[in-house]
N, CA and C atoms as an extended XYZ file, in Angstrom:
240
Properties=species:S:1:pos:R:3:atomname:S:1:resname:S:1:resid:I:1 pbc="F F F"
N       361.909       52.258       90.972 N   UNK     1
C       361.136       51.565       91.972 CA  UNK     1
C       361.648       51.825       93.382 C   UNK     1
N       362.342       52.759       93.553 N   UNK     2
C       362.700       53.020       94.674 CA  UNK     2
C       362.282       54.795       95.691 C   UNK     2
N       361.117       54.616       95.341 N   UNK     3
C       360.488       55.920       95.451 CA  UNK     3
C       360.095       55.365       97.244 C   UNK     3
N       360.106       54.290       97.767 N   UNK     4
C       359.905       53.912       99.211 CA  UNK     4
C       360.818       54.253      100.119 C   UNK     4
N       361.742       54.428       99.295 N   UNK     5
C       363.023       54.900      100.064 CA  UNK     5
C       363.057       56.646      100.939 C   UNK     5
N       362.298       57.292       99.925 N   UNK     6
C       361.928       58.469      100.521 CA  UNK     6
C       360.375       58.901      101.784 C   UNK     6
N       359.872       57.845      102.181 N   UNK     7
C       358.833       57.623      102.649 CA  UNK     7
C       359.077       57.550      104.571 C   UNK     7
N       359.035       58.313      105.578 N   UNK     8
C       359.833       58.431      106.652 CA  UNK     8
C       359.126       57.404      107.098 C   UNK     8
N       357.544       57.206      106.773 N   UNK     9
C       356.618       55.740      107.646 CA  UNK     9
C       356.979       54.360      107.229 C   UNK     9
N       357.829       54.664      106.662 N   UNK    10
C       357.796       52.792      105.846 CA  UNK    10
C       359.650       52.781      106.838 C   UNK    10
N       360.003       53.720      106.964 N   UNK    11
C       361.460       53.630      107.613 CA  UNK    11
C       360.994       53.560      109.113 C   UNK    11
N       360.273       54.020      109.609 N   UNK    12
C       359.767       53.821      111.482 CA  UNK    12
C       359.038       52.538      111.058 C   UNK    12
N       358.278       52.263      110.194 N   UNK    13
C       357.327       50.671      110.133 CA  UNK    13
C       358.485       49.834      110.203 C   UNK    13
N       359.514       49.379      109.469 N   UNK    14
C       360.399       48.988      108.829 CA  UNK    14
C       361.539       48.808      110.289 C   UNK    14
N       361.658       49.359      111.048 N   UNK    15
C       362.705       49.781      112.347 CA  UNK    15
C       361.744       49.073      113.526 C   UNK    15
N       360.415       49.440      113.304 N   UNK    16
C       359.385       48.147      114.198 CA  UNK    16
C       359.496       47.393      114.325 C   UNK    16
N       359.159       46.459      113.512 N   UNK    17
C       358.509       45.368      112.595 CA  UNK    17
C       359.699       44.323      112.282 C   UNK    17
N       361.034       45.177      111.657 N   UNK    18
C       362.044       44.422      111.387 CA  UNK    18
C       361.999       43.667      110.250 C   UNK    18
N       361.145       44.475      109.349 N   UNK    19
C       360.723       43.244      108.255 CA  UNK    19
C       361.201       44.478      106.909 C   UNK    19
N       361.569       44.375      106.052 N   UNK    20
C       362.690       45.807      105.121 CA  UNK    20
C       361.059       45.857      104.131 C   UNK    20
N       361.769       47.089      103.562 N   UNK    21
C       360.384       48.021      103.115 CA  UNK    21
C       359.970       47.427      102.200 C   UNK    21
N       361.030       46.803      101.402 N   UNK    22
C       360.531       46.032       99.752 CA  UNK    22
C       359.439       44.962      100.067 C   UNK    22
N       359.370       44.474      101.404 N   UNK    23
C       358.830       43.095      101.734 CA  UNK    23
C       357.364       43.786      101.721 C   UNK    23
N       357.308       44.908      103.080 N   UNK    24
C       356.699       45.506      103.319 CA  UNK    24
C       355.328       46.067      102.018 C   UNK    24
N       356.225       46.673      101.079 N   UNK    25
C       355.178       47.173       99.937 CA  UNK    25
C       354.717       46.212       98.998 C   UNK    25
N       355.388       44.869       98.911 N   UNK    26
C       354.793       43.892       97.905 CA  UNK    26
C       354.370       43.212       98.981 C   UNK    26
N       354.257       42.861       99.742 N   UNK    27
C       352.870       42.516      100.563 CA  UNK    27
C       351.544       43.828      100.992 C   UNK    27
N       351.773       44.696      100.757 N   UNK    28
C       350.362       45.540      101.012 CA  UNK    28
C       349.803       45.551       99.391 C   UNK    28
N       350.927       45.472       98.268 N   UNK    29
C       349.773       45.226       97.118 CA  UNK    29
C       349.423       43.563       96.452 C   UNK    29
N       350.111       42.861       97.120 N   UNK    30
C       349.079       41.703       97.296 CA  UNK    30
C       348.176       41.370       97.997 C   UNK    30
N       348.494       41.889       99.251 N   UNK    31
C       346.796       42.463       99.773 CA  UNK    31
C       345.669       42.624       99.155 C   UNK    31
N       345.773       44.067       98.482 N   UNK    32
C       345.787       44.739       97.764 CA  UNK    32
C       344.582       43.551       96.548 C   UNK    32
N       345.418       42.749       95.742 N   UNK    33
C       345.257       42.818       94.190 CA  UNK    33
C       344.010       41.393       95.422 C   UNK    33
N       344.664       40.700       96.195 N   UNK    34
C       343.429       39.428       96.747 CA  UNK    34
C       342.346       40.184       96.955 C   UNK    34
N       342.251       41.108       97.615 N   UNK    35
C       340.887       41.840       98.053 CA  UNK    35
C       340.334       42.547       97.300 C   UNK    35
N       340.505       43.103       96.167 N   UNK    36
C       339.939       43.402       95.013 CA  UNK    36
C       339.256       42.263       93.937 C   UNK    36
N       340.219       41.362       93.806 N   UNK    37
C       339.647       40.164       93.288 CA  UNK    37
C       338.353       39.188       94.279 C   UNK    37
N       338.713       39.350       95.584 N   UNK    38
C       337.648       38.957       96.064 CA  UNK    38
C       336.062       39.932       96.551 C   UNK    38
N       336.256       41.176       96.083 N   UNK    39
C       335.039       42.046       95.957 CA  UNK    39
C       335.557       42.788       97.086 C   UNK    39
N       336.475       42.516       97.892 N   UNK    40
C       336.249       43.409       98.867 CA  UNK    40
C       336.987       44.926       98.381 C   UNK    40
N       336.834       45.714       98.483 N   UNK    41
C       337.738       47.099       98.453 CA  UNK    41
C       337.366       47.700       96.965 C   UNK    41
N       336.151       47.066       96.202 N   UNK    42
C       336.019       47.849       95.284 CA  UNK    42
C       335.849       49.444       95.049 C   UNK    42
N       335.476       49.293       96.161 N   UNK    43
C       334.822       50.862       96.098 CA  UNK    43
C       335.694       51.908       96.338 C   UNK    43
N       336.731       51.508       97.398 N   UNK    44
C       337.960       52.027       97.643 CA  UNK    44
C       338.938       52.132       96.090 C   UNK    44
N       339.054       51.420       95.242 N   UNK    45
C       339.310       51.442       94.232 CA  UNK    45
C       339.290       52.210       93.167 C   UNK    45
N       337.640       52.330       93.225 N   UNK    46
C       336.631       53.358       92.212 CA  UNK    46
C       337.231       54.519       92.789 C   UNK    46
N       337.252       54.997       94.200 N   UNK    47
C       337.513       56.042       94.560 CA  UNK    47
C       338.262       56.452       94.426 C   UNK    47
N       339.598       55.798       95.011 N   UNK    48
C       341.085       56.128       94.595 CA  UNK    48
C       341.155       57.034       93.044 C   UNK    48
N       340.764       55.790       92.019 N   UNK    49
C       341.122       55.918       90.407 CA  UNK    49
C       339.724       57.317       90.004 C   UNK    49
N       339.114       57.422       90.473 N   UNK    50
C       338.068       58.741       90.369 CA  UNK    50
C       337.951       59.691       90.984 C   UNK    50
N       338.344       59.878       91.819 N   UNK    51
C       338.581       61.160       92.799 CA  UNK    51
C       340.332       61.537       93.662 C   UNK    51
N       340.722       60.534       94.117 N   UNK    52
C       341.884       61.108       94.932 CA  UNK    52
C       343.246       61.211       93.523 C   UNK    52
N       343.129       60.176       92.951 N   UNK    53
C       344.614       60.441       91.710 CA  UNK    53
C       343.990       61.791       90.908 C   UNK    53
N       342.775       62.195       90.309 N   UNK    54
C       342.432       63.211       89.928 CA  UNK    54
C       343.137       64.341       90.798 C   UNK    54
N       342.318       64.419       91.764 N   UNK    55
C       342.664       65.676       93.012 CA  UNK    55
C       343.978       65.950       93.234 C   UNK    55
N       345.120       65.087       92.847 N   UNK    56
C       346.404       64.956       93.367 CA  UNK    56
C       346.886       65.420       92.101 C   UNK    56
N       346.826       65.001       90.767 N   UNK    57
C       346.906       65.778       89.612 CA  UNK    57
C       346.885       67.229       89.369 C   UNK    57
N       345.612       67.432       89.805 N   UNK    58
C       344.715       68.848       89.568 CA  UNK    58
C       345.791       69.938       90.921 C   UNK    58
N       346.243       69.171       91.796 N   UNK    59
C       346.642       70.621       92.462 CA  UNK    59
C       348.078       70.181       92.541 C   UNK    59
N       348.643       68.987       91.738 N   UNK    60
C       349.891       69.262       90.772 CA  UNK    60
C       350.121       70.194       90.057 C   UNK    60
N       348.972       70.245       89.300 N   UNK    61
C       348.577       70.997       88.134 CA  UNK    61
C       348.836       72.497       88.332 C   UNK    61
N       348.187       73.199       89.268 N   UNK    62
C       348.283       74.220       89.504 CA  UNK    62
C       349.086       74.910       90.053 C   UNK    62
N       350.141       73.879       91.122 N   UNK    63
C       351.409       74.418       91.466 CA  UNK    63
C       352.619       74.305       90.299 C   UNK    63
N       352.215       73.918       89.454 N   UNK    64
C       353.274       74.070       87.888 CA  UNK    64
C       352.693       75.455       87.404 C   UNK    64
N       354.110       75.606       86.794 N   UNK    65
C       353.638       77.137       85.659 CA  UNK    65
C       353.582       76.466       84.445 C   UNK    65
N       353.540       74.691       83.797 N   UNK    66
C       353.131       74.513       82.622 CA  UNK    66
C       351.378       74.570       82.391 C   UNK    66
N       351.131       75.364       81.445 N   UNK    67
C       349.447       75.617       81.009 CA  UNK    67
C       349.069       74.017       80.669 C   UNK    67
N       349.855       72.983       80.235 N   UNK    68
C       349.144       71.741       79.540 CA  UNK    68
C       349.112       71.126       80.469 C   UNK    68
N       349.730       70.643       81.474 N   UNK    69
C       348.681       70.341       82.616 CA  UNK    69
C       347.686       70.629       83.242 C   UNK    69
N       347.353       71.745       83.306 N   UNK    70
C       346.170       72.647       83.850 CA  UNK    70
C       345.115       72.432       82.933 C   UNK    70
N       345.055       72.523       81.559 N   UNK    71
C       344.019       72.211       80.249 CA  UNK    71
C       344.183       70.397       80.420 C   UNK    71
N       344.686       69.529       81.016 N   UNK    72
C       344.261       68.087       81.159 CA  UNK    72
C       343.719       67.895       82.004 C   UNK    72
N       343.811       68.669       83.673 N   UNK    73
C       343.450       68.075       84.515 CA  UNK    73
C       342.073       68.949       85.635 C   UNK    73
N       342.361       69.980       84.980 N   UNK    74
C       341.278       71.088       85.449 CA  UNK    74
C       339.847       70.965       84.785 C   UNK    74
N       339.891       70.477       83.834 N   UNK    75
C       338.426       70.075       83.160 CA  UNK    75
C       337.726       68.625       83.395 C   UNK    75
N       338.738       68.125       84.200 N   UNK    76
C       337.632       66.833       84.722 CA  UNK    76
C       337.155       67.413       86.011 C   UNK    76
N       337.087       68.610       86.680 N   UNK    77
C       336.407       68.711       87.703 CA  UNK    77
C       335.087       69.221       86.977 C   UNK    77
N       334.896       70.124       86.294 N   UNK    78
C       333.731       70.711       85.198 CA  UNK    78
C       332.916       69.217       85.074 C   UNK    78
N       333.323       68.293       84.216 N   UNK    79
C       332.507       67.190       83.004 CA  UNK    79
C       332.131       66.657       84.655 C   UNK    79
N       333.043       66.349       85.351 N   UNK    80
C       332.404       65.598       87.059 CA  UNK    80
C       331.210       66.164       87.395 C   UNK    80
């Protein structure tokens, strides 16, 4: 859980703000989980989980020399 640590914007937000990063990221996904529950940001949602984590996969995918990523993630652009 400490993958924030490598993030240079959450360290200049964080040096702003004065408020430390852990605070920082569990308040943007409680944000996050209220505004989804209250309808707002669905769509942002759909999108995220249907197009951008795909896309981020897929040209994972291709900068690896393993073939079984490429046969998981290269054929949801086709069936799309």
């Amino acid at each position: 859980w400490e993958w924030w640590y490598s993030i240079p914007a959450l360290d200049k937000a964080e040096k702003t703000v004065k408020i430390p990063k852990e605070q920082m990221v569990v308040g943007v996904v409680v944000l996050m989980v209220v505004f989804i529950f209250a309808g707002v940001g669905a769509g942002v949602l759909c999108s995220m989980v249907g197009f951008v984590y795909p896309a981020f996969k897929s040209f994972e995918a291709i900068e690896t020399k393993n073939r079984g990523d490429d046969v998981q993630w290269l054929p949801y652009w086709v069936v799309l």
